[in-house]
PyMOL Python script that loads the backbone (N, CA, C, O; Angstrom):
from pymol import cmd

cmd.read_pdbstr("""\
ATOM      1  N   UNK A   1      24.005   3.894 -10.112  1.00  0.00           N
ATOM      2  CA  UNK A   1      23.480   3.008  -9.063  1.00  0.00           C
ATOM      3  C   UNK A   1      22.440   3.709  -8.175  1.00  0.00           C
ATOM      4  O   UNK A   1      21.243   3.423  -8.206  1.00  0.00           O
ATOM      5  N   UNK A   2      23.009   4.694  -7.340  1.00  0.00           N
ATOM      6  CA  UNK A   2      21.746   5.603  -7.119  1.00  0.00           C
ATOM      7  C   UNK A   2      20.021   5.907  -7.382  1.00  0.00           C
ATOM      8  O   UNK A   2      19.022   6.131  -6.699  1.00  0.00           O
ATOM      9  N   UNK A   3      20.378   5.761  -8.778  1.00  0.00           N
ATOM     10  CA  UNK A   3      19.274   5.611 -10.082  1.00  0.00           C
ATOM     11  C   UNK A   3      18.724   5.065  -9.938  1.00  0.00           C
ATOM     12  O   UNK A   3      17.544   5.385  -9.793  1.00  0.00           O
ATOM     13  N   UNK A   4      19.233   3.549  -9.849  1.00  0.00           N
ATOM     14  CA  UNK A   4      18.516   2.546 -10.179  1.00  0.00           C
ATOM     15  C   UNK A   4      17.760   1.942  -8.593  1.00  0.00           C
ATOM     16  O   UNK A   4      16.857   1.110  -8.507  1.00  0.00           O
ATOM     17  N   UNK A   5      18.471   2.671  -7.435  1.00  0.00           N
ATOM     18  CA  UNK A   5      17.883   2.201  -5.909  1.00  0.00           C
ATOM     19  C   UNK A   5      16.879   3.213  -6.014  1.00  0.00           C
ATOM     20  O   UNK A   5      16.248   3.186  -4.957  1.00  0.00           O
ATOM     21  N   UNK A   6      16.350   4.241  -6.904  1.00  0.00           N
ATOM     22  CA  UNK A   6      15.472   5.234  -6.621  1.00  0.00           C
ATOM     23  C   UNK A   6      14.534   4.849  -7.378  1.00  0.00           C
ATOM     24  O   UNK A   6      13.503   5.521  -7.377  1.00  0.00           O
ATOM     25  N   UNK A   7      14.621   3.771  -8.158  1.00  0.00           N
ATOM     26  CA  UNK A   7      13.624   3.153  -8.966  1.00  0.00           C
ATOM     27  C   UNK A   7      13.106   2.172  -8.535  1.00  0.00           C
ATOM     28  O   UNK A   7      12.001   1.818  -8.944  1.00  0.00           O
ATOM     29  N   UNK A   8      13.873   1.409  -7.481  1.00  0.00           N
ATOM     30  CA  UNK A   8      13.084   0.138  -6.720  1.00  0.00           C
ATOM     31  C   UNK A   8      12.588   0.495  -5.692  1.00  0.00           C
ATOM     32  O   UNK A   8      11.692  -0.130  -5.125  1.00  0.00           O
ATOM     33  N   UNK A   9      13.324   2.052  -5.098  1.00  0.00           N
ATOM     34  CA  UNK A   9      12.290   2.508  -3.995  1.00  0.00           C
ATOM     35  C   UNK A   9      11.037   2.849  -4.554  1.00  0.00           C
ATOM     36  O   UNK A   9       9.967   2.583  -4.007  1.00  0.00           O
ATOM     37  N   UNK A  10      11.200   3.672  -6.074  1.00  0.00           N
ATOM     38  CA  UNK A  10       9.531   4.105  -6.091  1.00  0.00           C
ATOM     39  C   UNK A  10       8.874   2.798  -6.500  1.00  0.00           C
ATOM     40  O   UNK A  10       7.795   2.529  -5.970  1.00  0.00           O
ATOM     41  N   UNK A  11       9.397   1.958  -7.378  1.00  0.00           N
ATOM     42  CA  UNK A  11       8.414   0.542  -8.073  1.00  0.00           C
ATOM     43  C   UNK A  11       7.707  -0.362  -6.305  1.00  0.00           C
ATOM     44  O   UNK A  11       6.615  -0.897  -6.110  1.00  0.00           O
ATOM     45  N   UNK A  12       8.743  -0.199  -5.476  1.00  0.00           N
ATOM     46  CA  UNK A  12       8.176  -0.826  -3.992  1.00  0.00           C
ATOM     47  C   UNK A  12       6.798  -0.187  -3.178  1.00  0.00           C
ATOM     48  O   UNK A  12       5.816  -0.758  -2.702  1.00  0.00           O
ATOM     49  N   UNK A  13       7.196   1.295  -3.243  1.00  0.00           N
ATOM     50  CA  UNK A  13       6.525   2.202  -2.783  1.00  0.00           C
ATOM     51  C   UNK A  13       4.609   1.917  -4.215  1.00  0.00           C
ATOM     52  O   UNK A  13       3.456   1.532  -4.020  1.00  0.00           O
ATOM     53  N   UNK A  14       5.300   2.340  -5.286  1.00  0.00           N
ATOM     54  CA  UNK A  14       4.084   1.738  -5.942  1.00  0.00           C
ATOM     55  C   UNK A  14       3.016   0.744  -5.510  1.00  0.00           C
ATOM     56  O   UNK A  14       1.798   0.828  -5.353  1.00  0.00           O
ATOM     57  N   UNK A  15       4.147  -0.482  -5.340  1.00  0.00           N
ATOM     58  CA  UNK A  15       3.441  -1.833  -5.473  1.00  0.00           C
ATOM     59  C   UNK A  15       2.581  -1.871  -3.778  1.00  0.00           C
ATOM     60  O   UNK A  15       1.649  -2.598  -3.434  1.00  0.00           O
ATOM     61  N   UNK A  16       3.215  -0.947  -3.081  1.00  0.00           N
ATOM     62  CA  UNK A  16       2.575  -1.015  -1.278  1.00  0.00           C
ATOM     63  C   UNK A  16       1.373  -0.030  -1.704  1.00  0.00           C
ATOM     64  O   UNK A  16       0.330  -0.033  -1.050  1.00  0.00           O
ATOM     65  N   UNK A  17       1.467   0.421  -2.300  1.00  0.00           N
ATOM     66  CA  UNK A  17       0.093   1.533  -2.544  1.00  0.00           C
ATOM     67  C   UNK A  17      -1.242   1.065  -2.918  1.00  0.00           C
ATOM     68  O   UNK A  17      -2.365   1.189  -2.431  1.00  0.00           O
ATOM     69  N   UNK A  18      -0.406   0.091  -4.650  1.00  0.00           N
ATOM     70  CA  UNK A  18      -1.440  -0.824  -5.110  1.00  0.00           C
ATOM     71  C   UNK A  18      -2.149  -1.826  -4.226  1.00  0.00           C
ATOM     72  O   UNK A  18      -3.345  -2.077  -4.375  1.00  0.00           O
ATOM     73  N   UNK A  19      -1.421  -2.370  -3.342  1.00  0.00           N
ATOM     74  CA  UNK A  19      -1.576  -3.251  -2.417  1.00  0.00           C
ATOM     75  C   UNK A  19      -2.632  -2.862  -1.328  1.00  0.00           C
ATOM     76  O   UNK A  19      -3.703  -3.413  -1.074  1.00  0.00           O
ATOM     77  N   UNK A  20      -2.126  -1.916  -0.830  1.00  0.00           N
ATOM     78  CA  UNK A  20      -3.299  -0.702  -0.104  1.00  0.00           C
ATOM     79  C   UNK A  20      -4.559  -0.620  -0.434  1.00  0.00           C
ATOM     80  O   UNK A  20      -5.504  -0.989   0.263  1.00  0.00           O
ATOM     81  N   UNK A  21      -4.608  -0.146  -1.485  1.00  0.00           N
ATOM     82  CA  UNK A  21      -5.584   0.135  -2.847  1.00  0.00           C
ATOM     83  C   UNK A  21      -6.613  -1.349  -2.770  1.00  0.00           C
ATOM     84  O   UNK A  21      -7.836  -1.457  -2.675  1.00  0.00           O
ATOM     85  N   UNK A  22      -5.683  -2.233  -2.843  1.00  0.00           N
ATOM     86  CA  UNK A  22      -6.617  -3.715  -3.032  1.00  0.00           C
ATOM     87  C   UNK A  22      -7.206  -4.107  -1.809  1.00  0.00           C
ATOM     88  O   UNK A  22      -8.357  -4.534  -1.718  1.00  0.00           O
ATOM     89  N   UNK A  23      -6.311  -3.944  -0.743  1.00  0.00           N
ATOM     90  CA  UNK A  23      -6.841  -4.730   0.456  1.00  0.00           C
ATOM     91  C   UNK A  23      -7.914  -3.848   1.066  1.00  0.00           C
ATOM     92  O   UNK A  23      -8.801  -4.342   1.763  1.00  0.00           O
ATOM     93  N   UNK A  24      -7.846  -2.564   0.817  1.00  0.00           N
ATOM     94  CA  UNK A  24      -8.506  -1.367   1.740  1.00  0.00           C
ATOM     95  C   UNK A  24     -10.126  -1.465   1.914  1.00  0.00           C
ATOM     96  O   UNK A  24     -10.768  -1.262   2.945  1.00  0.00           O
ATOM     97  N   UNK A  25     -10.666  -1.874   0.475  1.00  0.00           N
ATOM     98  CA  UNK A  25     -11.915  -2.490   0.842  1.00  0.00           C
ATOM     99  C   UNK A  25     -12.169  -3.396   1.701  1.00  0.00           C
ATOM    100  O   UNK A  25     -12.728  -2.968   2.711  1.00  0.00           O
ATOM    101  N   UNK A  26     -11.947  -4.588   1.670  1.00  0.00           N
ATOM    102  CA  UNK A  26     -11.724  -5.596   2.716  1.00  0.00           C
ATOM    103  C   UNK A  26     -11.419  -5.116   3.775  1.00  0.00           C
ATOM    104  O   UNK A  26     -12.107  -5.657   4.641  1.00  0.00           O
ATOM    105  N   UNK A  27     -10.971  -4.624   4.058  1.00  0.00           N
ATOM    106  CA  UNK A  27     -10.373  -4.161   5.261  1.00  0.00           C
ATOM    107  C   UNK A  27     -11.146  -3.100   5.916  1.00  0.00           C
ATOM    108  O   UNK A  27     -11.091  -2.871   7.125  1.00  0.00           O
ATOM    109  N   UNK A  28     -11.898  -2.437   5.036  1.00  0.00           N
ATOM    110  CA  UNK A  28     -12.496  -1.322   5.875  1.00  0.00           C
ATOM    111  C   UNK A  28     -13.524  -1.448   6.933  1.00  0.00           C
ATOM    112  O   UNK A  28     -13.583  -0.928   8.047  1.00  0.00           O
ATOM    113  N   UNK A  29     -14.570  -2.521   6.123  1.00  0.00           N
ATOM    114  CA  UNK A  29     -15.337  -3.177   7.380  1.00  0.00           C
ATOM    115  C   UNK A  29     -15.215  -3.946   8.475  1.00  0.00           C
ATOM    116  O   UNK A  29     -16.094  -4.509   9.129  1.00  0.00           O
ATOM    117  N   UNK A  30     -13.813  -3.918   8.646  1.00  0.00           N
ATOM    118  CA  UNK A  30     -13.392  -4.501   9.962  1.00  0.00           C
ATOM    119  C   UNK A  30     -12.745  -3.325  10.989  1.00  0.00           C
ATOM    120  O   UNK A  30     -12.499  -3.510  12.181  1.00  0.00           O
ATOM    121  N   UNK A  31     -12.521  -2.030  10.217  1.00  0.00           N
ATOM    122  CA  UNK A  31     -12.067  -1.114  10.735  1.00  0.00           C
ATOM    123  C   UNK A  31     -13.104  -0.410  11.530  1.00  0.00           C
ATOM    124  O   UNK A  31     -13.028   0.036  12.674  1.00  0.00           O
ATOM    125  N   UNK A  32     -14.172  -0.403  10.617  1.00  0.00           N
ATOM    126  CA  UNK A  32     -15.369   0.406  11.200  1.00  0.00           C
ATOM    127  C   UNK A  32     -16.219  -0.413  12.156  1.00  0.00           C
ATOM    128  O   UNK A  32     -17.109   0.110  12.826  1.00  0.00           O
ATOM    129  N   UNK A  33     -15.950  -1.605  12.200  1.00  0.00           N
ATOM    130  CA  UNK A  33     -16.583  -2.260  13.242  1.00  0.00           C
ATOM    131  C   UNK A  33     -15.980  -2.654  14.462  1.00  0.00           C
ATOM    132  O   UNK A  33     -16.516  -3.023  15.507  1.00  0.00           O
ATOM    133  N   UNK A  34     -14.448  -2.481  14.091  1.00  0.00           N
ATOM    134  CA  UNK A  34     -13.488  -1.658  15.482  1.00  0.00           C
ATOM    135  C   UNK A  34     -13.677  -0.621  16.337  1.00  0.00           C
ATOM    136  O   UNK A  34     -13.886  -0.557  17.548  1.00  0.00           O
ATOM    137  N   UNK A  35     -13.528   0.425  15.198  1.00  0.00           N
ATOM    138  CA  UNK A  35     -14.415   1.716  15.948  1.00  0.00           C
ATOM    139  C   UNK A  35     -16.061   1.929  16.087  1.00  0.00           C
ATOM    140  O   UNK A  35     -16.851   1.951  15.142  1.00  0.00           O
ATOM    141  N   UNK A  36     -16.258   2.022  16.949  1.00  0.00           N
ATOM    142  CA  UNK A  36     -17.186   2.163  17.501  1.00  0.00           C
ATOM    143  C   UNK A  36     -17.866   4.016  16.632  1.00  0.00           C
ATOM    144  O   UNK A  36     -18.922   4.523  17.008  1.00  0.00           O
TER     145      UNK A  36
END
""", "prot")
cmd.dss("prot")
cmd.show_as("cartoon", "prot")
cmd.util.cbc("prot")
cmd.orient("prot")
């Protein structure tokens, strides 16, 4: 059981990365036009 919660932590952790990964473009030009 252990096992298998260390596998949905990393498949979660993955999928927030990928997710990262996708939005980060989009997202960046709103960042940089935050900061000054």
């Amino acid at each position: 059981e252990p096992f298998r919660t260390g596998v949905l932590q990393n498949s979660f952790l993955l999928h927030l990365s990928f997710g990262l990964v996708t939005f980060l473009p989009s997202l960046k030009p709103k960042i940089v036009h935050l900061v000054p």
